[in-house]
N, C-alpha and C positions, 0 to 999 in steps of 0.2 A: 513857329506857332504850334501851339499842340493844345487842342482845345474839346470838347467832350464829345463832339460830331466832326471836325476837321483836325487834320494836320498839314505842315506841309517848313519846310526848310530850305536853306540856300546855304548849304555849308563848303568851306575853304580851307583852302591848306597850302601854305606855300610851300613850291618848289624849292629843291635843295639841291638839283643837279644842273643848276645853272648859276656861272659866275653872275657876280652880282656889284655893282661899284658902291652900294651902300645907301644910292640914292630913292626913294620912295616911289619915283614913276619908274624904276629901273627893276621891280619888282616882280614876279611872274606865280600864279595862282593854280591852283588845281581846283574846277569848283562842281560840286553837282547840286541839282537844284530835286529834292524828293516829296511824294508826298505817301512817303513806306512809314506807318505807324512805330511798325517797330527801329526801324532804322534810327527814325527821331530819337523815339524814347531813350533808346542807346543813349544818341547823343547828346541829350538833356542830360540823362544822370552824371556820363561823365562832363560836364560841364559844371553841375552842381556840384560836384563830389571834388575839383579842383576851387573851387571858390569857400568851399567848409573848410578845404589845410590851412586857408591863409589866413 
């Protein structure tokens, strides 16, 4: 959420150094939870800026 008095994120990233069988609860996450304005912003643009290529 990034809003004009709050911000605040729950962002994720799956791991890739662990075998995996393929299955969806077999799955393992890297996650932080922030509430760093700029950190977000980051993360909104490139989120935007992947959904404008497609």
């Amino acid at each position: 959420m990034l809003g004009a008095t709050a911000s605040a994120a729950l962002i994720a990233r799956e791991r890739r150094d662990q075998a995996t069988s393929g299955a969806d609860g077999d799955r393992r996450f890297d996650v932080a939870l922030t509430n760093d304005r700029a950190l977000i912003t980051t993360a909104v643009r490139i989120l935007l800026s992947r959904m404008e290529s497609d």
